[in-house]
Structures are given as C-alpha cells and as structure tokens.
OpenMM code with the backbone's topology and positions (N, CA, C; nanometers):
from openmm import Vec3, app, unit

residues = "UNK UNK UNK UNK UNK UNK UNK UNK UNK UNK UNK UNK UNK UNK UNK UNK UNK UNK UNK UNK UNK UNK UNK UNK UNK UNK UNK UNK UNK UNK UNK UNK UNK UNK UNK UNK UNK UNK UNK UNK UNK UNK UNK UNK UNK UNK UNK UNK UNK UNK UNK UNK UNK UNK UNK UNK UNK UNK UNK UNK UNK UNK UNK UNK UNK UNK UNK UNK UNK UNK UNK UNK UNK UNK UNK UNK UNK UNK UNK UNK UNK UNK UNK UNK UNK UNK UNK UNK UNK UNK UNK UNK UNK UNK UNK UNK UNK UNK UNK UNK UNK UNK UNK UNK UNK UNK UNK UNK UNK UNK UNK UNK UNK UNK UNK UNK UNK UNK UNK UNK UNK UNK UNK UNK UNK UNK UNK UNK UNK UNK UNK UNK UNK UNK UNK UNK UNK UNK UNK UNK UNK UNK UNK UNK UNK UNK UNK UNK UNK UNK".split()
positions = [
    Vec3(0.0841, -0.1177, 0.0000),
    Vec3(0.0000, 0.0000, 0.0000),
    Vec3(0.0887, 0.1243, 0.0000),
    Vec3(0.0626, 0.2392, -0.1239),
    Vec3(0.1154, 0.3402, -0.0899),
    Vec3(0.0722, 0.4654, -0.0196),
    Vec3(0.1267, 0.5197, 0.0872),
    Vec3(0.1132, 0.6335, 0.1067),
    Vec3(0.0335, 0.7131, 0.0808),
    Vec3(-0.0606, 0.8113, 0.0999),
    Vec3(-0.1362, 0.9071, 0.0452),
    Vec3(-0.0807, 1.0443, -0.0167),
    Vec3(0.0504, 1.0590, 0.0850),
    Vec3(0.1081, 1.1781, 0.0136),
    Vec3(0.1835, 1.1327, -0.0720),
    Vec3(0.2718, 1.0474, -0.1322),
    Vec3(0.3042, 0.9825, -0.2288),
    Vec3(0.2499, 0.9611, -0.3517),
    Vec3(0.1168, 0.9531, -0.3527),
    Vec3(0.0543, 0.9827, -0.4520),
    Vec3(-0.0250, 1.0817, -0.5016),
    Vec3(-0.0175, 1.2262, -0.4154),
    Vec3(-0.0307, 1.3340, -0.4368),
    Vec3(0.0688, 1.4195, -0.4708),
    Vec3(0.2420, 1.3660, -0.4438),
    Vec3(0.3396, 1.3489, -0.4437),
    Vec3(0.3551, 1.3286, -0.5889),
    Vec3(0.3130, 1.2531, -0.6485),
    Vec3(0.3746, 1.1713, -0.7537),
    Vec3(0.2646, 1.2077, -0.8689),
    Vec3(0.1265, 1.2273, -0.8381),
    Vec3(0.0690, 1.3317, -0.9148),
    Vec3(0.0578, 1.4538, -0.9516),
    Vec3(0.1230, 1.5563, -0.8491),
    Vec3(0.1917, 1.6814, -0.8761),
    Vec3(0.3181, 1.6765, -1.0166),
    Vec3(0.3881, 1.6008, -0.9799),
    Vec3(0.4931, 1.5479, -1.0875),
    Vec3(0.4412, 1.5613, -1.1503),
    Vec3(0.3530, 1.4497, -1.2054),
    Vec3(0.2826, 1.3878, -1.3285),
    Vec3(0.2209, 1.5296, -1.4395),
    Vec3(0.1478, 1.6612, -1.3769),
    Vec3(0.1014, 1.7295, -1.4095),
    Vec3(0.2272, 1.8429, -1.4345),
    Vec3(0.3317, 1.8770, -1.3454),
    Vec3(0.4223, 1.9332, -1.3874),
    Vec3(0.4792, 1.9329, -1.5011),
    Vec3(0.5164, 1.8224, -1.4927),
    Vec3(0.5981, 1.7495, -1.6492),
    Vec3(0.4899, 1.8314, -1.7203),
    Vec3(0.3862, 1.7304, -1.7197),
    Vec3(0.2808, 1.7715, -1.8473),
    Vec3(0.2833, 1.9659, -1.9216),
    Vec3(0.2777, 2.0167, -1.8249),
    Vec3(0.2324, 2.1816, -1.7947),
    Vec3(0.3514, 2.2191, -1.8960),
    Vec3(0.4818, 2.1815, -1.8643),
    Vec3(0.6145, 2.2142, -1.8555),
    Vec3(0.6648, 2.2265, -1.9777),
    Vec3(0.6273, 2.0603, -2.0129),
    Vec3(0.6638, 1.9887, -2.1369),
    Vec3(0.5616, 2.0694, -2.2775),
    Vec3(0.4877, 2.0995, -2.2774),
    Vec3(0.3953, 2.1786, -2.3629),
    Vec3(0.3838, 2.3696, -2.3229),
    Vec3(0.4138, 2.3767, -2.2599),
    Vec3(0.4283, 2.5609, -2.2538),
    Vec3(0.5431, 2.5864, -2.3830),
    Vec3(0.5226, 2.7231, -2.4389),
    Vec3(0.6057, 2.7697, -2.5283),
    Vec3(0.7335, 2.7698, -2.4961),
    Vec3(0.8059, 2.7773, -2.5619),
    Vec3(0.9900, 2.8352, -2.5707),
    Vec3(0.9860, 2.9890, -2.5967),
    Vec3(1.0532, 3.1032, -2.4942),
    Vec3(1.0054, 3.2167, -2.4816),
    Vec3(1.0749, 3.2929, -2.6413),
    Vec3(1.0552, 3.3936, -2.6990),
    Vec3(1.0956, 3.4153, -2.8240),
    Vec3(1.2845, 3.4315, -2.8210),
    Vec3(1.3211, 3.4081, -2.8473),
    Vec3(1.4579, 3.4055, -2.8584),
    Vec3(1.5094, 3.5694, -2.9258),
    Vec3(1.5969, 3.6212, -2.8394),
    Vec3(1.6373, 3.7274, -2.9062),
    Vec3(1.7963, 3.7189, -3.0172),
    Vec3(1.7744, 3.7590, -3.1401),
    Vec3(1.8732, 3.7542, -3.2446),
    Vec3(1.9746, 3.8889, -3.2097),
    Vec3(2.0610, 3.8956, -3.2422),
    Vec3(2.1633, 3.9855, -3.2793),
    Vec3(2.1171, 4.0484, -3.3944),
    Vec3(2.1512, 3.9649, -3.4959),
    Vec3(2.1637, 3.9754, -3.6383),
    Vec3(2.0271, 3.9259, -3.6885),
    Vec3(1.9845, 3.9794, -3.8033),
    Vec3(1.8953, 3.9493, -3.9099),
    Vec3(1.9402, 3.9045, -4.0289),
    Vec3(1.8916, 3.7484, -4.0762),
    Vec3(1.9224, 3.7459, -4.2180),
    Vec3(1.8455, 3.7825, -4.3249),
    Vec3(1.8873, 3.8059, -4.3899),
    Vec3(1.7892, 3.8043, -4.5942),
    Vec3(1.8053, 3.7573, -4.6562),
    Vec3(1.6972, 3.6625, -4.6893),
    Vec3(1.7425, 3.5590, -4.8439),
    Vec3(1.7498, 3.6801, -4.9784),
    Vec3(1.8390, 3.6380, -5.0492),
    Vec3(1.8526, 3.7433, -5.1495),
    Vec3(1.9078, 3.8537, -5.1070),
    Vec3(1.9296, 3.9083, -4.9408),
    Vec3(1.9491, 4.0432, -4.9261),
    Vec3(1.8457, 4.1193, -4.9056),
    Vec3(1.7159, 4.0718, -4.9231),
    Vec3(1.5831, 4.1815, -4.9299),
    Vec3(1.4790, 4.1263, -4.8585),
    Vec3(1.4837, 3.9782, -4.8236),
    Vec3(1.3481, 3.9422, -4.7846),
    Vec3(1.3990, 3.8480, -4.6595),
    Vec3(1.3572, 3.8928, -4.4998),
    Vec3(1.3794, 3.8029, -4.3845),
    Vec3(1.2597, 3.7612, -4.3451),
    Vec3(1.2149, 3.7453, -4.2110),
    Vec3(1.1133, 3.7152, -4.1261),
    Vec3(1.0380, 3.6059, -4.2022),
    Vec3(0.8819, 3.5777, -4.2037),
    Vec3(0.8432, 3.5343, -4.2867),
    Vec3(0.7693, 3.5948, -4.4341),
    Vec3(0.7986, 3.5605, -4.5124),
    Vec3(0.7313, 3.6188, -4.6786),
    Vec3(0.6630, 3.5184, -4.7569),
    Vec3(0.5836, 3.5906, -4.8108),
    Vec3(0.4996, 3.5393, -4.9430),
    Vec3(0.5412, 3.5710, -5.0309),
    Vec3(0.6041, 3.4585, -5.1023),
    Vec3(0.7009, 3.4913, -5.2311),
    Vec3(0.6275, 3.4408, -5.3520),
    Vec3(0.6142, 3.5483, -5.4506),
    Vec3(0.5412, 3.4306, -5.5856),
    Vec3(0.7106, 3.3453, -5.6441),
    Vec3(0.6573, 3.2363, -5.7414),
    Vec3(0.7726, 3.1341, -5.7590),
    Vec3(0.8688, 3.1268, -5.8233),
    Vec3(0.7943, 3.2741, -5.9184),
    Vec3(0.8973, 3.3453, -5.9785),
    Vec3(1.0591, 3.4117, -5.9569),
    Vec3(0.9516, 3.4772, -5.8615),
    Vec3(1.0291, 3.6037, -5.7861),
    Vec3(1.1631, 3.5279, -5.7042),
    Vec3(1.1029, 3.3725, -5.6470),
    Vec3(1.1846, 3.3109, -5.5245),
    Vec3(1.3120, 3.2890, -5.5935),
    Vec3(1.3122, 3.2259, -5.7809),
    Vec3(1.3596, 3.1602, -5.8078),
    Vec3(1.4789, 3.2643, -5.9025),
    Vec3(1.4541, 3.3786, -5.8782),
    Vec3(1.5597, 3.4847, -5.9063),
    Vec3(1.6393, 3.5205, -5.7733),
    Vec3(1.5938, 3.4890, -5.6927),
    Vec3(1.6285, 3.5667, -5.5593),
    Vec3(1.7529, 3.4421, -5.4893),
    Vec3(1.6873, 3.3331, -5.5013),
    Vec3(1.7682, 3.1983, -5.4632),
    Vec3(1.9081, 3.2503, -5.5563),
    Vec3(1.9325, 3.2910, -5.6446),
    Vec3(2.0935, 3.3115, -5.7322),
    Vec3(2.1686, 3.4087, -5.6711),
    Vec3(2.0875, 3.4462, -5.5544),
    Vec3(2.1610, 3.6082, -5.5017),
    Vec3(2.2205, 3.5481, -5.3368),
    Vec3(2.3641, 3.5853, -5.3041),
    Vec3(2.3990, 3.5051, -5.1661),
    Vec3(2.2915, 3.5738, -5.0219),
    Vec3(2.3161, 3.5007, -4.9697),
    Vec3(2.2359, 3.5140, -4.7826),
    Vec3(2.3301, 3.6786, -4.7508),
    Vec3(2.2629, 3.7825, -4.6952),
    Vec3(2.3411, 3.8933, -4.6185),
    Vec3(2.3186, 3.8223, -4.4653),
    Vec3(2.3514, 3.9402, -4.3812),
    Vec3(2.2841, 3.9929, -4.2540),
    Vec3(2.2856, 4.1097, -4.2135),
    Vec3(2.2189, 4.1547, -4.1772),
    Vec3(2.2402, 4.2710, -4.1256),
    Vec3(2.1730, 4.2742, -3.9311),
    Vec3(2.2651, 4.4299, -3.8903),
    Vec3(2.2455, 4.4189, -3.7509),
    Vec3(2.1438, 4.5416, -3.7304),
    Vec3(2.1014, 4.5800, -3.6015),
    Vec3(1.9898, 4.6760, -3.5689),
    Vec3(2.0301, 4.8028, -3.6118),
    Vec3(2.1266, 4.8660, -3.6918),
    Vec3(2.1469, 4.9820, -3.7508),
    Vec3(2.2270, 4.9590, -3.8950),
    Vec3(2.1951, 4.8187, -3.9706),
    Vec3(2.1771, 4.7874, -4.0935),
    Vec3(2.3261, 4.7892, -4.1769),
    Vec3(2.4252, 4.7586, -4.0639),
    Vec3(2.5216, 4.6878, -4.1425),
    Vec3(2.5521, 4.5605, -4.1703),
    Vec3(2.6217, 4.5478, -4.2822),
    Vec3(2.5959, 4.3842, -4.3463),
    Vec3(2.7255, 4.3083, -4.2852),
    Vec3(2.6675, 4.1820, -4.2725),
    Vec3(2.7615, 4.0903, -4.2272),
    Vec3(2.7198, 3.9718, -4.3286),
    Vec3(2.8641, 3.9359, -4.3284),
    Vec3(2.8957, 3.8026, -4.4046),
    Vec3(2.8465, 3.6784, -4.3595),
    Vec3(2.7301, 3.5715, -4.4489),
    Vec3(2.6567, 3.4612, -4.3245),
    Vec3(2.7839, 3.3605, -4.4261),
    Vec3(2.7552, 3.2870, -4.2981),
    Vec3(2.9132, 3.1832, -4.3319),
    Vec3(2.8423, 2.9745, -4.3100),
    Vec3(2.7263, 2.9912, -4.2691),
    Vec3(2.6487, 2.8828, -4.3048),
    Vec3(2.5040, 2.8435, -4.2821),
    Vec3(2.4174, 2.7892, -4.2861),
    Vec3(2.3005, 2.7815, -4.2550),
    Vec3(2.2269, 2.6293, -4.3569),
    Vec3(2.1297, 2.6049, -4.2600),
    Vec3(2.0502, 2.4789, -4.2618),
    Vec3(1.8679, 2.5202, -4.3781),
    Vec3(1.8479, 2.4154, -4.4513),
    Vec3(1.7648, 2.4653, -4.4936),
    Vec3(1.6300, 2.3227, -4.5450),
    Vec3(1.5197, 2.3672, -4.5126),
    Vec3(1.4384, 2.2571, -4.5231),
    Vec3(1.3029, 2.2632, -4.5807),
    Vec3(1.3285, 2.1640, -4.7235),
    Vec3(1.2236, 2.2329, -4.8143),
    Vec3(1.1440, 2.1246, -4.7659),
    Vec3(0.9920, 2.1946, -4.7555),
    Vec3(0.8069, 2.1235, -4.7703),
    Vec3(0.7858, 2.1535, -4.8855),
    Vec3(0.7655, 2.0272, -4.9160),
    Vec3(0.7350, 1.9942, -5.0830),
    Vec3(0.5764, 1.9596, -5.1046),
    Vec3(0.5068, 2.0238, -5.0989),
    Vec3(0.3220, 1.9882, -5.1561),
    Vec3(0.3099, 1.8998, -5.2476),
    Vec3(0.2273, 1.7695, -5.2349),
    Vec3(0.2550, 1.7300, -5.3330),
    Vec3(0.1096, 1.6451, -5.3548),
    Vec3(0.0692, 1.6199, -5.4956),
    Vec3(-0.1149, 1.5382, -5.4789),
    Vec3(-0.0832, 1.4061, -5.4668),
    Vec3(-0.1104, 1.3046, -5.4342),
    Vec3(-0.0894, 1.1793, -5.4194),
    Vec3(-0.2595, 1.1213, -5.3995),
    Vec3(-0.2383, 0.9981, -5.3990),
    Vec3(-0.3784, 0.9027, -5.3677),
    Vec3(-0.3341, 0.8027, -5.2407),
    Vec3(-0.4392, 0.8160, -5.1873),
    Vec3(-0.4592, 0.7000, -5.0756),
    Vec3(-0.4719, 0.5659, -5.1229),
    Vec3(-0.5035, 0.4762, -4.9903),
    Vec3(-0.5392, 0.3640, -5.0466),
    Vec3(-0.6362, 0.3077, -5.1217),
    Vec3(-0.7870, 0.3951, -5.1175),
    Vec3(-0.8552, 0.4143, -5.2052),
    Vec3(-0.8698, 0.4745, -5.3118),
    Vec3(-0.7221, 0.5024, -5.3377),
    Vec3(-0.7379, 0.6158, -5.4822),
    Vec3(-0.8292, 0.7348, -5.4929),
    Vec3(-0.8337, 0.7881, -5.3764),
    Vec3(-0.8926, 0.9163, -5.3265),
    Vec3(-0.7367, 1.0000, -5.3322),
    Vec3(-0.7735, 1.1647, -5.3938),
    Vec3(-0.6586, 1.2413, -5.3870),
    Vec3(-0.6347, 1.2923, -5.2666),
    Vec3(-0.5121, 1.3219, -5.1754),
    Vec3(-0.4371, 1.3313, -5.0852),
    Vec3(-0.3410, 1.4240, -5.0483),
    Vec3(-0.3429, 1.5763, -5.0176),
    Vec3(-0.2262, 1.6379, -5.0329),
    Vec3(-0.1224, 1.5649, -4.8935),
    Vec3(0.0258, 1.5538, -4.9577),
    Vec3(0.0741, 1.4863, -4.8635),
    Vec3(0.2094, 1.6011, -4.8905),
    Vec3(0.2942, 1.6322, -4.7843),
    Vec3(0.4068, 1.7197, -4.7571),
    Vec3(0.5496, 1.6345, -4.7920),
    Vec3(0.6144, 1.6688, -4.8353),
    Vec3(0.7250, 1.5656, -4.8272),
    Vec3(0.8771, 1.6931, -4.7946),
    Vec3(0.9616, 1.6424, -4.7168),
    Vec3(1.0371, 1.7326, -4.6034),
    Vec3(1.1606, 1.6661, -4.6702),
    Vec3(1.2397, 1.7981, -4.7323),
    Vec3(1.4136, 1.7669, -4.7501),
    Vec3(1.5028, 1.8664, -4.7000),
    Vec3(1.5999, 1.8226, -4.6173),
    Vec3(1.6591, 1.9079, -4.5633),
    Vec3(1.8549, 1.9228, -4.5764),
    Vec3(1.8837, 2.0168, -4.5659),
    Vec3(2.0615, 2.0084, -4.5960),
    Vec3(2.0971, 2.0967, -4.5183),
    Vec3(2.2427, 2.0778, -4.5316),
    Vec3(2.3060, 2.2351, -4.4691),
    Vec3(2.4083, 2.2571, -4.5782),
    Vec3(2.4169, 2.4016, -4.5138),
    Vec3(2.5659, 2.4797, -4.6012),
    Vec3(2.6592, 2.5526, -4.5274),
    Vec3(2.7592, 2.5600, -4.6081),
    Vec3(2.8786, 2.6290, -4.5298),
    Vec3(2.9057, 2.7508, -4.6077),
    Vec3(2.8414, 2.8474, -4.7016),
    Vec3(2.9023, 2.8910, -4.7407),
    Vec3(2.7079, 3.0298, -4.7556),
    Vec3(2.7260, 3.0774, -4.8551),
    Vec3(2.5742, 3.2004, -4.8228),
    Vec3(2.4942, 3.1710, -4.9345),
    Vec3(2.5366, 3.0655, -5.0368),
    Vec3(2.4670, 3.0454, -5.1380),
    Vec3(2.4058, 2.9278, -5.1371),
    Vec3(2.2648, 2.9168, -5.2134),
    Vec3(2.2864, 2.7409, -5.2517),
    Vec3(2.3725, 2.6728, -5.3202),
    Vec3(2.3669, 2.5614, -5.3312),
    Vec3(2.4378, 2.4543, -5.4167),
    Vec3(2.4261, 2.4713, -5.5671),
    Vec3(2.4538, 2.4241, -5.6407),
    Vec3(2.4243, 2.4469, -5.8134),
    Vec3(2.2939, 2.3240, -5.8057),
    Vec3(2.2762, 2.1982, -5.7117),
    Vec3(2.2046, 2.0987, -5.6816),
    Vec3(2.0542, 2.1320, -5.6373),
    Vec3(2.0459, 2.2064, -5.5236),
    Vec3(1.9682, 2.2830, -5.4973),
    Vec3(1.9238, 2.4082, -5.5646),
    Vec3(2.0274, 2.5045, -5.6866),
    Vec3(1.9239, 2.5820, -5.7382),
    Vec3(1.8390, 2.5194, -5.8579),
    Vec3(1.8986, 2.4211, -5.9135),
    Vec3(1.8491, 2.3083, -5.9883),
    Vec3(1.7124, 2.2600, -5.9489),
    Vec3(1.7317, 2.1953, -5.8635),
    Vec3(1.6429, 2.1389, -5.7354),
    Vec3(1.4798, 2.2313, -5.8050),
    Vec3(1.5367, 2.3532, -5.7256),
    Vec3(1.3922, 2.4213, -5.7177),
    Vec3(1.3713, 2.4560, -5.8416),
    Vec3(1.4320, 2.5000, -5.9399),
    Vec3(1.3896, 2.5517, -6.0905),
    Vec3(1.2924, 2.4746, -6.1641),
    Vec3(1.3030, 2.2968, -6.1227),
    Vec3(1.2290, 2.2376, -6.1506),
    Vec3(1.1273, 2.1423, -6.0789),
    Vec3(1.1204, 2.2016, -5.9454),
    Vec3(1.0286, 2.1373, -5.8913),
    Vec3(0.9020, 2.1903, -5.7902),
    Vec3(1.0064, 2.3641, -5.7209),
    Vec3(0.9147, 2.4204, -5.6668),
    Vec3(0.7761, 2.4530, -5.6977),
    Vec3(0.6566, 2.5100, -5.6305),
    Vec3(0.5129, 2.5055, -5.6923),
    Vec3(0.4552, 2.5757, -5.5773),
    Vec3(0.3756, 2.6684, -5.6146),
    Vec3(0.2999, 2.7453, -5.5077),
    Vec3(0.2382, 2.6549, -5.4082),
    Vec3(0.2574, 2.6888, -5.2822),
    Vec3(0.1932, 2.6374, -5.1775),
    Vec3(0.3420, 2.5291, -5.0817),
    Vec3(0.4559, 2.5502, -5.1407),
    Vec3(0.5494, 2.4962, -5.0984),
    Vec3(0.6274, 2.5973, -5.0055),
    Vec3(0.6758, 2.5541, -4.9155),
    Vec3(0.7388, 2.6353, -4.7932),
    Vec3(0.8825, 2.5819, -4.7520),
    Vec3(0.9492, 2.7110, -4.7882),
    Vec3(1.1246, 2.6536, -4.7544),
    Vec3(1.1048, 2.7454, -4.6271),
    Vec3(1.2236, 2.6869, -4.5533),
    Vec3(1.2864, 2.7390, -4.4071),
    Vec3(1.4325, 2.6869, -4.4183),
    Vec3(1.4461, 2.8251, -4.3792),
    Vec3(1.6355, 2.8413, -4.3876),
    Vec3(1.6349, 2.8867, -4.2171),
    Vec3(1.7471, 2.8065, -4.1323),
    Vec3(1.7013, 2.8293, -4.0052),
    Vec3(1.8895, 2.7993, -3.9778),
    Vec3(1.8887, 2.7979, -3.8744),
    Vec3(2.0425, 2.8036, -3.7892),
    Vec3(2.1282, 2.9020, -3.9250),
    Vec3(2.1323, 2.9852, -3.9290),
    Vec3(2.1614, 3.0883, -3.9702),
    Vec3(2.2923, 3.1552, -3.9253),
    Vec3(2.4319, 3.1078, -3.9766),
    Vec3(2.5604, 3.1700, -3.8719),
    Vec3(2.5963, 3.2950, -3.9809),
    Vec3(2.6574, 3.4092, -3.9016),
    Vec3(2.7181, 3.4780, -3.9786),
    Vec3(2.8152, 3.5506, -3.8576),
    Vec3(2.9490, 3.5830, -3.9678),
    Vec3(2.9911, 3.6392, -3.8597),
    Vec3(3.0077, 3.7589, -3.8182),
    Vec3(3.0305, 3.8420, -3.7124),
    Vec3(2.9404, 3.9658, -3.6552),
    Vec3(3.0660, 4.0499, -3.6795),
    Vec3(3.0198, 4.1754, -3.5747),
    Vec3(3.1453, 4.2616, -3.6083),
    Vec3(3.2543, 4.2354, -3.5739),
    Vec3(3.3232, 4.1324, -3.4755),
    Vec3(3.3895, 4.1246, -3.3733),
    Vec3(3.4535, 4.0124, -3.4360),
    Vec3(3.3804, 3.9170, -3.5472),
    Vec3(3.4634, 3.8251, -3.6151),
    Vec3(3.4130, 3.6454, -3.5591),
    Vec3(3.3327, 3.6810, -3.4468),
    Vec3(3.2827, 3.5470, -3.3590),
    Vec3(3.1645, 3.5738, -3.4630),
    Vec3(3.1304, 3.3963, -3.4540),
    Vec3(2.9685, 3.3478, -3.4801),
    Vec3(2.8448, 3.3932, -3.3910),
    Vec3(2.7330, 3.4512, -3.4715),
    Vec3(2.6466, 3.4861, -3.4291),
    Vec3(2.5305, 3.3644, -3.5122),
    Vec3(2.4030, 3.3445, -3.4409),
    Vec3(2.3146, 3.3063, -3.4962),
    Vec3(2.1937, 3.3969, -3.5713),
    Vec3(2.1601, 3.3780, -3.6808),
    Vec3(2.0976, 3.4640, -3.7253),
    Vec3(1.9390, 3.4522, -3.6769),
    Vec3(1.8041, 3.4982, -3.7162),
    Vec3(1.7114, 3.4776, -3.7112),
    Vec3(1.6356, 3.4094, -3.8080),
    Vec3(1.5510, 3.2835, -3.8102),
    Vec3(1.5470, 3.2032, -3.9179),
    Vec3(1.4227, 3.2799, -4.0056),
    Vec3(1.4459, 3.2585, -4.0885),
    Vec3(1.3890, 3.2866, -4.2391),
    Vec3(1.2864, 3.1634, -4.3278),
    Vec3(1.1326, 3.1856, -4.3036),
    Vec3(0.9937, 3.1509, -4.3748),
    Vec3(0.9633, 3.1615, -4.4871),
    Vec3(0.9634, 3.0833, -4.6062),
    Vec3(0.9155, 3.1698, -4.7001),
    Vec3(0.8142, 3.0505, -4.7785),
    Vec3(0.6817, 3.1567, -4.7711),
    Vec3(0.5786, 3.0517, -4.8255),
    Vec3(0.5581, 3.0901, -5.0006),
    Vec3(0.5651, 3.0478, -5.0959),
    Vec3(0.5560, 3.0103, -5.2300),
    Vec3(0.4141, 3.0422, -5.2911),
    Vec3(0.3748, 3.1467, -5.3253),
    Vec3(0.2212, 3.1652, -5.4157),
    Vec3(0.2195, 3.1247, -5.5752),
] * unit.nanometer
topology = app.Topology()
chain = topology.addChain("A")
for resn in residues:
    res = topology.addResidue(resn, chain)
    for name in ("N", "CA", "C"):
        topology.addAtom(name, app.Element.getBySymbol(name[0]), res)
C-alpha cells in the first residue's frame, strides 16, 4: 500500500511534467537578421517566380542599424506539396520534407536546380540556424527565415 502523500506526491509530478513539457519556448532574441537574397527576412509570401531569381543572389545579414555581415552557413528545409492518392485512390495532399546544410551564403548548383524544376505554389522553404559572422569576427546566430511560395 502506498502512502497518500506519495501519490499526491507523484501526481503533482505527473502534471508538472505535463504543464512544462507543452508551454512555449520564450521568443529568442537575435543579434543579427538574415535576408534571403538580401531583401526578404522574417516570414514572406514569395510568388515562384520572384523566389527563383532571388535563390541566385547570396544570404546577407544585417544588424539593428543595418550593417551587413557576411553569413558563413546555414541549414535549410524544403516542404514539398505534393497530390498523391490514398489507399482508395482518393486524392491526398501529402508534404514531403528535404533538408541540408551549407557552409558557405549560397545554394548549391544541386539545390538551385532542385527548385527551378520542382518548386510550386503552396510549398514552404525554411532556412534556419543561420551563422554569420558579426562585427567582432565570432559566430552569431541569425534569425530564421519563412518563405511561403504563391
């Protein structure tokens, strides 16, 4: 037999965790801001056009009084929309997730490839861990970069 406070004990826990484990992550403050292309950070609505001129242009950053810093690598992870059928041959939009990193502010020749022929409105890249380096010459993390596809 256990205890009574033991299991008021051990249900406090139980609900902690829970509370704990699901509350937000408070917003993280950046140093630096990046721009894909140089012109477009935070999140954007890009038509597929526009993305696919902008992807040929390297990653900046800039800081809270808009000088540029050199980004020196970053992670990037394309959602791919795509129609598919179920098991009943009912249509299905299903997401399909590819992700890489880089060391350098551009894409790959693989990746601008990549998208020239496959991107499609309603597809969403995220370019996220974002390094560049600051004034001082140390790594900073940038702020990650949304961009949804019309």
């Amino acid at each position: 037999m256990v205890p009574k406070h033991f299991k008021w004990a051990f249900s406090l826990l139980l609900v902690s965790i829970m509370v704990f484990s699901f509350a937000p992550i408070a917003n993280k403050k950046y140093k630096y801001k990046a721009y894909f292309g140089c012109h477009y950070s935070d999140v954007v609505t890009l038509d597929v056009n526009a993305f696919k001129e902008f992807m040929k242009i390297p990653f900046c950053a800039k800081d809270s009084m808009n000088n540029f810093y050199k980004v020196k690598g970053f992670e990037i992870v394309y959602a791919e929309r795509g129609l598919y059928q179920d098991d009943e041959g009912l249509p299905i939009v299903y997401t399909d997730y590819t992700s890489d990193k880089f060391i350098n502010d551009t894409l790959t020749t693989y990746w601008k490839h990549l998208f020239s022929e496959r991107i499609y409105k309603g597809d969403t890249i995220f370019f996220e861990n974002i390094i560049c380096a600051g004034y001082d010459n140390k790594h900073y993390e940038c702020k990650p970069i949304k961009i949804i596809l019309k």
